[in-house]
SEROVEX-116433 format. One record per residue (C-alpha): residue number from 1; x, y, z. Coordinates in steps of 0.25 Angstrom, whole numbers, plus 2048, in hexadecimal, padded with zeros to 3 digits. Example, Ala and Ser with C-alpha at 12.3 -4.5 7.8 and 13.67 -1.06 7.14 Angstrom:
SEROVEX-116433
{1,{831,7EE,81F}}
{2,{837,7FC,81D}}
END
This chain:
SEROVEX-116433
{1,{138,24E,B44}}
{2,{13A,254,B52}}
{3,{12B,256,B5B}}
{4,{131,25F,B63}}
{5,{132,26D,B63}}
{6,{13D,276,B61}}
{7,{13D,283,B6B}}
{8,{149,288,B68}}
{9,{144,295,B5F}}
{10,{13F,299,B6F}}
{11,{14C,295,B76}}
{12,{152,288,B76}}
{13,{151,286,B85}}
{14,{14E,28D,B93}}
{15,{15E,291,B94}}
{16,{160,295,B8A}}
{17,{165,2A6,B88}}
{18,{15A,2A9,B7E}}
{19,{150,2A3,B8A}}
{20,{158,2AA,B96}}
{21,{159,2B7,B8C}}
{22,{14A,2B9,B8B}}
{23,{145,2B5,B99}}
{24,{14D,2C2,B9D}}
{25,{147,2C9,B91}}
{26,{13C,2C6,B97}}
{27,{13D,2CB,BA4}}
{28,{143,2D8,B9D}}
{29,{135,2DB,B97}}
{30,{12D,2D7,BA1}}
{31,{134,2E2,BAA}}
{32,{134,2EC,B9F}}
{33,{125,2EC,B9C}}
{34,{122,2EC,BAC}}
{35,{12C,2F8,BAD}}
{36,{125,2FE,BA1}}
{37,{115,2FC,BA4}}
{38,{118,301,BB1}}
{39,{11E,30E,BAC}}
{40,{116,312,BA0}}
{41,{106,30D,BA4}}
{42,{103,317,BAF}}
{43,{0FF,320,BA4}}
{44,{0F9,322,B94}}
{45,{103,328,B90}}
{46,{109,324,B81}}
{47,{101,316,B81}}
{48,{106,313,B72}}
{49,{112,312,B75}}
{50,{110,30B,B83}}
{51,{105,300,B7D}}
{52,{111,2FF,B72}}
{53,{11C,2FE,B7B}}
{54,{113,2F4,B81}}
{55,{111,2EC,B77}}
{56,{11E,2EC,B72}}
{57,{122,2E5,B80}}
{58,{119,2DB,B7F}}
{59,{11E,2D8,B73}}
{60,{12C,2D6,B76}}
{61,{127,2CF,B84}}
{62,{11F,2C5,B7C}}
{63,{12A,2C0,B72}}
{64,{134,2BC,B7E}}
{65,{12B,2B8,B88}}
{66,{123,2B0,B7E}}
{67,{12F,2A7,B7A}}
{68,{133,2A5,B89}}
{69,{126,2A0,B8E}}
{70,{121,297,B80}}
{71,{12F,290,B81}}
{72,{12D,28E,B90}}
{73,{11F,289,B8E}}
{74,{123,27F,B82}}
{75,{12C,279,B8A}}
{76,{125,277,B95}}
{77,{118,270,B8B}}
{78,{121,265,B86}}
{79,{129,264,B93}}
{80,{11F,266,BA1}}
{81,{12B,263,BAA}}
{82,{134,26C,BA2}}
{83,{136,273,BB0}}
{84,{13E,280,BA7}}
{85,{134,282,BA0}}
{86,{129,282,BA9}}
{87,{133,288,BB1}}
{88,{134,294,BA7}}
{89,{124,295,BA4}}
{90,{122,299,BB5}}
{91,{12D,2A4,BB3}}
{92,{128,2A9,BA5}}
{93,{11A,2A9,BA9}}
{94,{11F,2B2,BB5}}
{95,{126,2BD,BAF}}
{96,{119,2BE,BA6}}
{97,{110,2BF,BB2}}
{98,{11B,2CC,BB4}}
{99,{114,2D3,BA8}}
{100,{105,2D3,BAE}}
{101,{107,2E1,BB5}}
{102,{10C,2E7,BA9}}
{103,{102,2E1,B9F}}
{104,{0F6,2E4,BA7}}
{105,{0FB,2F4,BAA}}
{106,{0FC,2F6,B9A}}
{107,{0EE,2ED,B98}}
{108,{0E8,2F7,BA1}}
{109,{0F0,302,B9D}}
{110,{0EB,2FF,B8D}}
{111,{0DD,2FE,B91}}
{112,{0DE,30C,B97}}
{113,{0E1,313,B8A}}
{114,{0D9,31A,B83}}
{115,{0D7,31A,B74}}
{116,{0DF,30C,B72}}
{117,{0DE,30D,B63}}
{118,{0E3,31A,B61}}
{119,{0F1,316,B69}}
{120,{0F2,309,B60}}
{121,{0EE,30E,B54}}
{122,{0FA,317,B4F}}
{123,{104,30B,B55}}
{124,{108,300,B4A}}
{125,{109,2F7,B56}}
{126,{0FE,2FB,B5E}}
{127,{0F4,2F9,B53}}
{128,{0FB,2EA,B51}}
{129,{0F7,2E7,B5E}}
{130,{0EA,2EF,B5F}}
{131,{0E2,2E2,B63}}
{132,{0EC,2DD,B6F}}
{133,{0EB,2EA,B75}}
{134,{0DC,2EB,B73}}
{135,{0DC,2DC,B78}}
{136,{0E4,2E2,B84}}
{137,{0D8,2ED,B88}}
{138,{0CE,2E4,B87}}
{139,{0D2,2D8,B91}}
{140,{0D5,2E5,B9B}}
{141,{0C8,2E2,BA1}}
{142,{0CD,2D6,BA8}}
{143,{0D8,2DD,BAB}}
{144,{0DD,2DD,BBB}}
{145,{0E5,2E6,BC4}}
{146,{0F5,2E4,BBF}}
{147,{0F6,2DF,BCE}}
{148,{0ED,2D5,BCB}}
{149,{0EF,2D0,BBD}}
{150,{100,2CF,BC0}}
{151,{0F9,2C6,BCF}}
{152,{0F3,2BD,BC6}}
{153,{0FE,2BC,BBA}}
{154,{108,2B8,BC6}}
{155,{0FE,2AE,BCD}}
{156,{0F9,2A7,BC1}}
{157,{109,2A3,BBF}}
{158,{109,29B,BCB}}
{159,{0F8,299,BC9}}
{160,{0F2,293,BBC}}
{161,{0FE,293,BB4}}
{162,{106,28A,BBE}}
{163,{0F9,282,BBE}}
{164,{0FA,281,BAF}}
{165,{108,27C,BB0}}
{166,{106,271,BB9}}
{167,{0FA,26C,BB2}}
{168,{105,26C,BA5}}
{169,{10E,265,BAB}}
{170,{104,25A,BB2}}
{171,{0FF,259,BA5}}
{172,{10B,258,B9D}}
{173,{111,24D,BA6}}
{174,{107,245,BAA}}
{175,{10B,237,BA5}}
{176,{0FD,22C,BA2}}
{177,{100,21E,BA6}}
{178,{0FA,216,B98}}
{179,{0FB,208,B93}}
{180,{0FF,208,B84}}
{181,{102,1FC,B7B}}
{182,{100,1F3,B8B}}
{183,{10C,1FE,B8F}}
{184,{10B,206,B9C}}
{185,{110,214,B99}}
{186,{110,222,B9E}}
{187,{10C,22D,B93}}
{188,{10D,23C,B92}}
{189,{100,240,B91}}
{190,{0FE,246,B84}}
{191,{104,239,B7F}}
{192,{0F7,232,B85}}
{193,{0ED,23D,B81}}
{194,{0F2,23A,B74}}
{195,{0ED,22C,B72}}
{196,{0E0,232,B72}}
{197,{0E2,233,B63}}
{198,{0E7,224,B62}}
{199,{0E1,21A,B59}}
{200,{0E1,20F,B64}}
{201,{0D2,210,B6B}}
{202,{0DA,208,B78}}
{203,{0E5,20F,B79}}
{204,{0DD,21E,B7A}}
{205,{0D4,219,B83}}
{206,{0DF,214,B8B}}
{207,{0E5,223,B8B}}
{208,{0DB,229,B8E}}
{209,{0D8,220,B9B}}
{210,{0E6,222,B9E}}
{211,{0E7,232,B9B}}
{212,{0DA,234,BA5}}
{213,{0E2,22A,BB0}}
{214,{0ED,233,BAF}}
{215,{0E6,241,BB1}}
{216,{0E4,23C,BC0}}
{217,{0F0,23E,BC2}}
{218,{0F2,24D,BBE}}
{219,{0E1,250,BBF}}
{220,{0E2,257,BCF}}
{221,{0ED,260,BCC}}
{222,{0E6,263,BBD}}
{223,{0D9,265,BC5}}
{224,{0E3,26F,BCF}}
{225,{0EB,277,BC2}}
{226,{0DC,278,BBC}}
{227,{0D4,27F,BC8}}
{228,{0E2,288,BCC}}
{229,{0E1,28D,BBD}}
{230,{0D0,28E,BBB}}
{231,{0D0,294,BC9}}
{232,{0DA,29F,BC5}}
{233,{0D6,2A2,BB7}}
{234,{0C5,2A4,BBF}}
{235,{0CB,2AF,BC9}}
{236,{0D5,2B6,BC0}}
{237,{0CA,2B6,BB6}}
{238,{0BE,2BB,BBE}}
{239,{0CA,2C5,BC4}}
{240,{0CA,2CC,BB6}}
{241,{0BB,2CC,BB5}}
{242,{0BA,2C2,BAB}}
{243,{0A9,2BA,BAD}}
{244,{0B2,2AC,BAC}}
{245,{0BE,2A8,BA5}}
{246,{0B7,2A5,B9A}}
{247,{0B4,2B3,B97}}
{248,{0C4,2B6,B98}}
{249,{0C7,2AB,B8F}}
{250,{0BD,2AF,B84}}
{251,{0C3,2BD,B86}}
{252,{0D1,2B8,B83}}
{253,{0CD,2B1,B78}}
{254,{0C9,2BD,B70}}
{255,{0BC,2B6,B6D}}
{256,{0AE,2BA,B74}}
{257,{0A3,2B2,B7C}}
{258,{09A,2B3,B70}}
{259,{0A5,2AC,B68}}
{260,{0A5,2A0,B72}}
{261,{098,29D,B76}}
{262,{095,29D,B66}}
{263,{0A1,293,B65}}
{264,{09D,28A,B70}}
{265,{08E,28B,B6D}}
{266,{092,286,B5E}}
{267,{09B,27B,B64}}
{268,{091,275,B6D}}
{269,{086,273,B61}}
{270,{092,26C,B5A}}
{271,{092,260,B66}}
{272,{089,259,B60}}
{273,{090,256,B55}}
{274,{09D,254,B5A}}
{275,{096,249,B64}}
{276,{091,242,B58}}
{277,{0A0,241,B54}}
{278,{0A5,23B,B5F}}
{279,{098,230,B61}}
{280,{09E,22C,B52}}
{281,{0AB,22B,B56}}
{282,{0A6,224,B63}}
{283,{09F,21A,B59}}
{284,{0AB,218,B51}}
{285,{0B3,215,B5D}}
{286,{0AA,20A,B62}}
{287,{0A5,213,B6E}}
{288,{095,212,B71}}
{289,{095,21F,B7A}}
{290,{09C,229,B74}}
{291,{0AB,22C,B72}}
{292,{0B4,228,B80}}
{293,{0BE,235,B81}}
{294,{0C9,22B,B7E}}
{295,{0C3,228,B6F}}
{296,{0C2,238,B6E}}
{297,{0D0,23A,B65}}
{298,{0CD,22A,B5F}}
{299,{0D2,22B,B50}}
{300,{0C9,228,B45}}
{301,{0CC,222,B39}}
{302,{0DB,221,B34}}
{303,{0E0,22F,B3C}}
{304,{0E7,226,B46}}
{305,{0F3,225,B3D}}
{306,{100,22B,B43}}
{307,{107,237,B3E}}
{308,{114,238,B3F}}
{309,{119,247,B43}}
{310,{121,247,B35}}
{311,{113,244,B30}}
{312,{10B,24E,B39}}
{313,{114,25A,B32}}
{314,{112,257,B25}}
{315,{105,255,B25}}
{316,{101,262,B2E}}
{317,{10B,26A,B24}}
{318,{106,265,B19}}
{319,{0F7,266,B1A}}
{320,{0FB,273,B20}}
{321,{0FF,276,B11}}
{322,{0F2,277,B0D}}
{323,{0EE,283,B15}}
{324,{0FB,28A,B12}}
{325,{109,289,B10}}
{326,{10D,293,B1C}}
{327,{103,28B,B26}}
{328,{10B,27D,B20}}
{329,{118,284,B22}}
{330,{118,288,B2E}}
{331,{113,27B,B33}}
{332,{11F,273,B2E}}
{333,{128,27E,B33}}
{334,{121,27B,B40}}
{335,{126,26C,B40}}
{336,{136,26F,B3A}}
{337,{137,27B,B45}}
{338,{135,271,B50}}
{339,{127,278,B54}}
{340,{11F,26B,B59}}
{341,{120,263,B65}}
{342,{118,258,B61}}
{343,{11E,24B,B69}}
{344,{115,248,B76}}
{345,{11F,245,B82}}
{346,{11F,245,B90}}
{347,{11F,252,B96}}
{348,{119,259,B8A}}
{349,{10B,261,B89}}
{350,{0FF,25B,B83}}
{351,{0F6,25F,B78}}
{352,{0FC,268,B6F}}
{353,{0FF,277,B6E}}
{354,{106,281,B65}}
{355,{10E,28D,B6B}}
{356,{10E,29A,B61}}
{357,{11C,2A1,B64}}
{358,{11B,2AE,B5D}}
{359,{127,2B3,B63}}
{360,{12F,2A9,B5A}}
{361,{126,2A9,B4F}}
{362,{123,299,B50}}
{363,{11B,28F,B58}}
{364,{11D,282,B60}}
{365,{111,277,B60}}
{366,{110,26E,B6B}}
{367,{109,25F,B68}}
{368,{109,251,B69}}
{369,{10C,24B,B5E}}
{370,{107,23B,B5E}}
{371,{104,239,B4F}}
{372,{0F5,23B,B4E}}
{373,{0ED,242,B43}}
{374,{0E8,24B,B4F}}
{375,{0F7,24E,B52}}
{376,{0F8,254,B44}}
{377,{0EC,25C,B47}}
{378,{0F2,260,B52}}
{379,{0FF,265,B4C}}
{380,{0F8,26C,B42}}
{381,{0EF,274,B4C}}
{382,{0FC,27A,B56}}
{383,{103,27D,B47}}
{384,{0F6,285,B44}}
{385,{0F7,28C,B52}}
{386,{109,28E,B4E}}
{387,{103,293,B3F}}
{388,{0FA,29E,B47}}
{389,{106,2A1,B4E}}
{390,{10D,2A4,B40}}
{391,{101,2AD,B3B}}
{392,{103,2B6,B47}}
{393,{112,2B6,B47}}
{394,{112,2C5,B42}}
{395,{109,2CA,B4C}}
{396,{10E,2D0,B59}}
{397,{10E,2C6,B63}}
{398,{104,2D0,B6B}}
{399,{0FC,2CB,B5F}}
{400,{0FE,2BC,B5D}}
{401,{0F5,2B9,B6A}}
{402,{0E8,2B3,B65}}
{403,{0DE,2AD,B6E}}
{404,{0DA,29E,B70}}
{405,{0CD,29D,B67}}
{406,{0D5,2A1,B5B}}
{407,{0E1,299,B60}}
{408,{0DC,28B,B58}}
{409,{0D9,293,B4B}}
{410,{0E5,290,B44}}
{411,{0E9,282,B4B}}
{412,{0D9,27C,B48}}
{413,{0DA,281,B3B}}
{414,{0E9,27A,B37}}
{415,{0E1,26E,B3F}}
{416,{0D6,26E,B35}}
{417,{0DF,26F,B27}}
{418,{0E7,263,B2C}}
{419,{0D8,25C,B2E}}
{420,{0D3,260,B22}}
{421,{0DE,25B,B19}}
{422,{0E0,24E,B1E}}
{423,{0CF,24D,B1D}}
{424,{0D3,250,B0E}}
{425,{0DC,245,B0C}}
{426,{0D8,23B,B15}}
{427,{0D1,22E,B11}}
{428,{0C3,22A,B17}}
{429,{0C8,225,B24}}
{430,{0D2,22F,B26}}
{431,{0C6,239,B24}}
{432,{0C0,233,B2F}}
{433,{0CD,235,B39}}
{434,{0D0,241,B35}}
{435,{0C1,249,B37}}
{436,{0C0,240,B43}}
{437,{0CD,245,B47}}
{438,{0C8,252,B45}}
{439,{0BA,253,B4B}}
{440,{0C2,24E,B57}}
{441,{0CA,25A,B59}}
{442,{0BE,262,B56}}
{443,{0B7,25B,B61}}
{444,{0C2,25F,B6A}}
{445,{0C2,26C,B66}}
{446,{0B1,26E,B66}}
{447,{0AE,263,B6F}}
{448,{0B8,262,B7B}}
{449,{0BC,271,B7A}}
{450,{0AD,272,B7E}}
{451,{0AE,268,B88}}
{452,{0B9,26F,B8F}}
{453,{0B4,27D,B8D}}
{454,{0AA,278,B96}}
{455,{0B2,26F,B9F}}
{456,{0BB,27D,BA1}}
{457,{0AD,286,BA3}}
{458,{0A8,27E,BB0}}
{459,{0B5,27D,BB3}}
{460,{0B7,28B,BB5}}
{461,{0A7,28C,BBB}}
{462,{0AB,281,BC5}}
{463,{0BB,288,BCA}}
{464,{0B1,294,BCC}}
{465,{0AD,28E,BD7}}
{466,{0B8,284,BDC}}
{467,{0C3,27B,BD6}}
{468,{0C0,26E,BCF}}
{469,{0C5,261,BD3}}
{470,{0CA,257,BC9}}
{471,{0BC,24F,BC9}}
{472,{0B4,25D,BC8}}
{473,{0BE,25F,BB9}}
{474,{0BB,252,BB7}}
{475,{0AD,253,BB6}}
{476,{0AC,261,BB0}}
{477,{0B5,25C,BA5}}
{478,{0AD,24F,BA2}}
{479,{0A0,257,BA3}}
{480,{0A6,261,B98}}
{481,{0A9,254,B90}}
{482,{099,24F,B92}}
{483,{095,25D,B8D}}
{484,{09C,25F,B81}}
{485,{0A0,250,B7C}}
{486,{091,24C,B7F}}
{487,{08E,23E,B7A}}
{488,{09A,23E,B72}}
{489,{0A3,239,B7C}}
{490,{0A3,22D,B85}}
{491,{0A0,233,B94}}
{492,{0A7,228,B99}}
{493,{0B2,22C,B92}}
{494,{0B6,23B,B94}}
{495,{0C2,243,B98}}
{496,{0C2,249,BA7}}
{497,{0CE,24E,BA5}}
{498,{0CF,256,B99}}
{499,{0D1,262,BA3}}
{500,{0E0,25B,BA8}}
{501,{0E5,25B,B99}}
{502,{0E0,267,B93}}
{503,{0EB,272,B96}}
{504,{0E2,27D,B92}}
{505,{0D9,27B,B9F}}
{506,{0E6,27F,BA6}}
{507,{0E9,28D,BA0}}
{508,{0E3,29A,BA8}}
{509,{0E4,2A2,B9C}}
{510,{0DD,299,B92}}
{511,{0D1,296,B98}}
{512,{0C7,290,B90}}
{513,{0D1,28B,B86}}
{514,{0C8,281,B80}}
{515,{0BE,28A,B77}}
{516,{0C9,28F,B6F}}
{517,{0CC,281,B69}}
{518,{0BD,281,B64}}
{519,{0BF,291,B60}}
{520,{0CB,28C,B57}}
{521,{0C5,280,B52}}
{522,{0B9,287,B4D}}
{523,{0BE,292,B48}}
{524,{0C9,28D,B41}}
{525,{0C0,285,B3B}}
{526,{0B8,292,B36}}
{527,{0C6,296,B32}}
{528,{0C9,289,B28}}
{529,{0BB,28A,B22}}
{530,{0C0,298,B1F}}
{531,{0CB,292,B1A}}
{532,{0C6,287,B11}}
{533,{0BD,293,B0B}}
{534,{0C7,29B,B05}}
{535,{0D3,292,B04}}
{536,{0DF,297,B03}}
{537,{0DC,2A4,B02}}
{538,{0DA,2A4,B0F}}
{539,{0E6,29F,B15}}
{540,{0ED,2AE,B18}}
{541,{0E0,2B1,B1F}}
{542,{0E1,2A5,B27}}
{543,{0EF,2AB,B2A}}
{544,{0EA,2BA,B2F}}
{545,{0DF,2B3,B38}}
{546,{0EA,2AF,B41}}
{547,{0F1,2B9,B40}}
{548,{0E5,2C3,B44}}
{549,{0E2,2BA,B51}}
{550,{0EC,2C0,B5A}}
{551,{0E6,2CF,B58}}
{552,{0D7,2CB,B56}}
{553,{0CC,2C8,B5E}}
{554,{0C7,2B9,B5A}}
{555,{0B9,2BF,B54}}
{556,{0C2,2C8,B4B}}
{557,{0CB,2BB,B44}}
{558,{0C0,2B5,B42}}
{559,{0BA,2C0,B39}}
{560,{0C6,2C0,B31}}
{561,{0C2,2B3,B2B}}
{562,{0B2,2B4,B2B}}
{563,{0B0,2AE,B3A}}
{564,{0A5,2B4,B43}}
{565,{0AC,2AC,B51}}
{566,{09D,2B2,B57}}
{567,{093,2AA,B4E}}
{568,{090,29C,B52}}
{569,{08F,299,B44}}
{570,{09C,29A,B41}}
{571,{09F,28F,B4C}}
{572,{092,287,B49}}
{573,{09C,287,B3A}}
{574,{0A8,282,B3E}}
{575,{0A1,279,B49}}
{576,{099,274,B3B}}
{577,{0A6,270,B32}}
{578,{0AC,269,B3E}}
{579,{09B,261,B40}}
{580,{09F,25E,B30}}
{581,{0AC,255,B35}}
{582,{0A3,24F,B3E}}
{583,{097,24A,B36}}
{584,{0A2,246,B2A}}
{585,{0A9,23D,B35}}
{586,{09D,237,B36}}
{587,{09A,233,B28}}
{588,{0A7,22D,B28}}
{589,{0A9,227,B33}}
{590,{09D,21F,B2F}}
{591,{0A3,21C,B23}}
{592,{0AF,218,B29}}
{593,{0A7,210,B35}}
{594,{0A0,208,B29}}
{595,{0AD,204,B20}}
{596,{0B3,200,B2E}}
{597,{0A8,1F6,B30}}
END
C-alpha cells in the first residue's frame, strides 16, 4: 500500500503542457481583470453587472490559480530542497501580488455603493454570495491607499513570506545527531519528534536531549525569520488601524473578543484539573516533581502497540462507519486515490496538515505515519478537515473559505469517534491508554495552545519595542510553559524551543494560530454531544453545518446546532466532558497501579 501521494489529478509534474498551459492562463487573467478594474470603477454605473462580472473573474481566477499554487506547495512540503518547486511558489506568489491594485479599487469601489442589497437581491448569483460581499465592506475599514496596499503585497514577497520559507526549509532539513540501539545516527527531525510517543522511557528521553541539542544549530536564524515576520506583521497591522494583531486576527476569524475572552477564561478555570493529570501520570512514571517534557506523549497501558498503515485504514474506515456511510467512504476513497503522505523522510514537513483543493474536488493529507494509536488519530483528524472539504464541494469557491476557529470542527470531531469506539471495545488496560491518549491531546490543545497564546502575546508586546534575541524566546516560552503547565510539569524539564518547531509562529497572516485549536476542540465537542443527542438523525445536519461555514459568521453556525459561542457556559460544558476523562483516568489508573503491584 503505497504512503505516498499521487498529484497527478493537478498535473503530473512542473513540465508538463497542462502546468505550462495554466501558468499562461494565469497571466491572461491577471491582465484581463487589471485592464478591466481600471476601466469600469471610476464610476456607479451598472454595479450588478460589474460586481457580477467581478465575481465571476474571481471564480475563474481561483480555480487555475489554486491548482498551480497547492501543487507547487505540496511538493515543496515533502521535498524542502525541491528547488522547482520553491522555485514556482516565489513566481506564483508574485503574479498574485499583481491582483492587489485591482482588488483593493473593487473593495473600495463596493463599499461606496449605496443600497447593497437592493443590487444583490434580484441576482441569483449575487444573492449566493451576499456574505462575501458583505464580508468584503466590512474589512474596508482597514483598508489602505491601492499605492500602498500593492507596496506591501510586493514587499511581503521578499519580506515575511521568504522569511516563512527559510524557516521550512531549516526546519525540514535540519538532521538530529542520536544514539539508537548503542548506534550513532542522523535523523529527519519529525522522525525524532516522533519518539516522543515511544514506549521506551530511555529512548525519549534521549530524543528529546538530542532534539533541543540540535535546535542550536538553526535557533539564530529562527530567532531572525521570527522578528523579520512579527516586525512586519506589527507595522502593517498598525498601518490599517488595527489596536494589535490580535484584533485583526479575531476580525478574520469571524468570531468577536466576547467570544474569546469567554473561551479563554473557561480554559484557564479548567488548569487545575488538567495539572492534576499530569501529577498522576507523573506518579505512574516514577517522577517525584511533576511530568519532565520528555514523558509528556509516554504511552499508558497497552496503546504502544504498532499499527501497521494497512491497519490504520481499516480501523479509521471502519469506525468511521458508525457515523455514516458517506463519511466511511470517502475515507477509504481517501487511501485507494493515493491522498496521503504518510511516510516520514528526510526533506519532508513535520506534523501533519491536510490541503482542501476545491478546484478538483478532492483533498491531499500530509502526515507521518510511525504506527502509534495517536497516528490513527491523527489520520482521522486531516480526513475530518478533507471530509469538510466534500460538504463544501458545491458551493462557489468564493464560498468554501472558512476561518480557523471553525477549521478544527470536523477533524476534532472524526478524532473523537475514533476515541470513542476503541473506548467501547477496549479491555480495562487499553481503557486506560486510550483516555490517557486522549486527555493528552486535550491537554495540547487546552493546555499548551494557552501556553503558546501567551508566549506569541509578549512576544508581540516585546517586538513593539525591539527584536528578541534567542535567550529573550527562550525565556518567554519557558515562562508560558510555567504559567499554563503550573505544577504539572517538571521545570527543569521544559521545552524553549517550541517556538523553532511550530510552523504557525512563522505565518504573517495566521497570527495567533493557536486559540483556533482550543476553538475546534471545544466546540466540536459541543458538536458530538449534539450528536450523541439525536443519533442519526442528526447526521445530514452535521452535514449542512460545514457546509454553512464558508458564508456565515461563526456565532451563526453555531446557532444552527443550539451553540451560544458567547456564553461561558457553553465552554465551562465542553471543558466539563473533557474534566470527566480526567477524573475517570484517575480511578483507573489506580486500579491499574494496584493490580500492577
Amino acid at each position: 500500500m503505497n504512503m505516498r501521494w499521487s498529484l497527478d489529478e493537478l498535473y503530473t509534474s512542473f513540465d508538463s503542457k497542462e502546468f505550462s498551459e495554466d501558468m499562461a492562463k494565469v497571466d491572461e487573467l491577471i491582465e484581463k481583470i487589471q485592464k478591466w478594474a481600471k476601466e469600469n470603477l471610476d464610476s456607479k454605473d451598472s454595479p450588478r453587472e460589474k460586481i457580477e462580472y467581478f465575481i465571476n473573474g474571481e471564480i475563474r481566477f481561483f480555480d487555475v490559480f489554486s491548482r498551480l499554487i497547492i501543487f507547487s506547495s505540496l511538493k515543496s512540503s515533502v521535498d524542502a530542497r525541491d528547488e522547482e518547486a520553491l522555485k514556482y511558489l516565489d513566481k506564483l506568489q508574485v503574479k498574485y501580488s499583481e491582483l492587489t491594485q485591482p482588488n483593493v479599487a473593487f473593495e473600495k469601489w463596493l463599499s461606496s455603493l449605496d443600497d447593497l442589497d437592493k443590487i444583490i437581491e434580484p441576482s441569483q448569483l449575487l444573492s449566493e454570495h451576499s456574505f462575501y460581499l458583505k464580508e468584503i465592506i466590512e474589512k474596508t475599514e482597514y483598508l489602505l491607499s491601492e499605492d500602498q496596499e500593492v507596496l506591501i503585497a510586493k514587499m511581503s514577497n521578499t519580506g515575511s513570506k521568504a522569511w516563512r520559507q527559510l524557516q521550512d526549509i531549516l526546519t525540514s532539513t535540519l538532521l538530529v545527531d542520536i544514539e539508537v540501539d548503542s548506534k550513532k545516527k542522523r535523523l529527519p527531525l519529525p522522525i525524532v519528534r516522533n519518539m516522543a510517543y515511544e514506549g521506551d522511557t530511555k529512548l525519549r528521553k534521549t530524543a528529546y536531549e538530542a532534539e533541543l541539542q540540535s535546535y542550536r544549530k538553526i535557533e539564530e536564524s529562527s530567532a531572525a525569520s521570527l522578528n523579520g515576520i512579527k516586525g512586519e506583521v506589527l507595522t502593517v497591522s498598525a498601518m490599517r488601524g488595527y489596536n494589535s494583531p490580535l484584533e485583526e486576527t479575531i476580525l478574520n476569524s469571524r468570531i468577536d473578543e466576547v467570544t474569546l475572552n469567554a473561551m479563554l477564561k473557561a480554559m484557564e478555570e479548567s488548569l487545575p484539573a488538567f495539572h492534576k493529570y499530569y501529577r498522576r501520570k507523573a506518579e505512574i512514571l516514577g517522577h517525584n516533581n511533576g511530568l519532565p517534557f520528555y514523558d509528556l506523549f509516554a504511552p499508558l497501558g497497552k496503546m504502544d502497540i504498532k499499527f501497521s498503515y494497512e491497519e490504520a485504514r481499516d480501523y479509521i474506515v471502519n469506525n468511521f462507519r458508525s457515523f455514516s456511510n458517506k463519511l466511511a467512504d470517502f475515507a477509504g476513497n481517501a487511501f485507494k486515490k493515493e491522498w496521503i503522505d504518510a511516510e516520514p523522510r528526510e526533506g519532508k514537513t513535520g506534523g501533519a496538515f491536510c490541503s482542501n483543493i476545491h478546484a478538483i474536488k478532492g483533498s491531499r493529507i500530509l502526515s507521518n505515519f510511525t504506527g502509534t494509536f495517536s497516528d490513527i488519530t491523527t489520520l482521522a483528524h486531516e480526513l475530518g478537515h478533507a471530509y469538510h472539504g466534500l460538504c463544501l464541494e458545491s458551493e462557489s469557491p468564493l464560498n468554501s473559505y472558512y476561518t480557523m476557529p471553525i477549521a478544527e470542527t470536523a477533524s476534532i470531531f472524526c478524532e473523537t469517534i475514533i476515541t470513542d469506539a476503541a473506548l467501547k471495545e477496549a479491555t480495562q488496560e487499553q481503557s486506560l491508554g486510550i483516555l490517557e491518549s486522549s486527555i493528552s491531546d486535550s491537554g495540547q490543545v487546552i493546555v499548551d495552545i494557552l501556553s503558546r497564546f501567551l508566549f506569541e502575546s509578549k512576544l508581540f508586546e516585546i517586538r513593539r519595542d525591539h527584536p528578541l534575541s534567542v535567550n529573550e524566546l527562550k525565556k518567554i516560552m519557558l515562562d508560558a510553559q510555567k504559567k499554563s503547565y503550573g505544577n504539572g510539569l517538571d521545570h527543569d524539564y521544559l521545552h524553549p524551543y517550541m517556538w523553532v518547531c511550530k510552523s504557525h509562529y512563522y505565518s504573517a497572516d495566521r497570527d495567533f494560530y493557536n486559540f483556533p485549536y482550543a476553538f475546534g476542540l471545544l466546540f466540536a465537542k459541543g458538536v458530538y454531544a449534539e450528536y450523541l443527542r439525536r443519533g442519526e438523525a442528526f447526521v445530514p445536519e452535521y452535514d449542512k453545518l460545514l457546509q454553512a461555514t464558508g458564508k456565515n459568521n461563526i456565532a451563526d453556525v453555531a446557532k444552527m446546532v443550539n451553540i451560544d459561542i458567547r456564553s461561558i457556559d457553553f465552554w465551562r460544558s465542553s471543558l466539563e466532558l473533557i474534566e470527566g476523562d480526567i477524573d475517570r483516568f484517575m480511578g483507573l489508573s489506580e486500579k491499574w497501579c494496584s493490580a500492577l503491584s
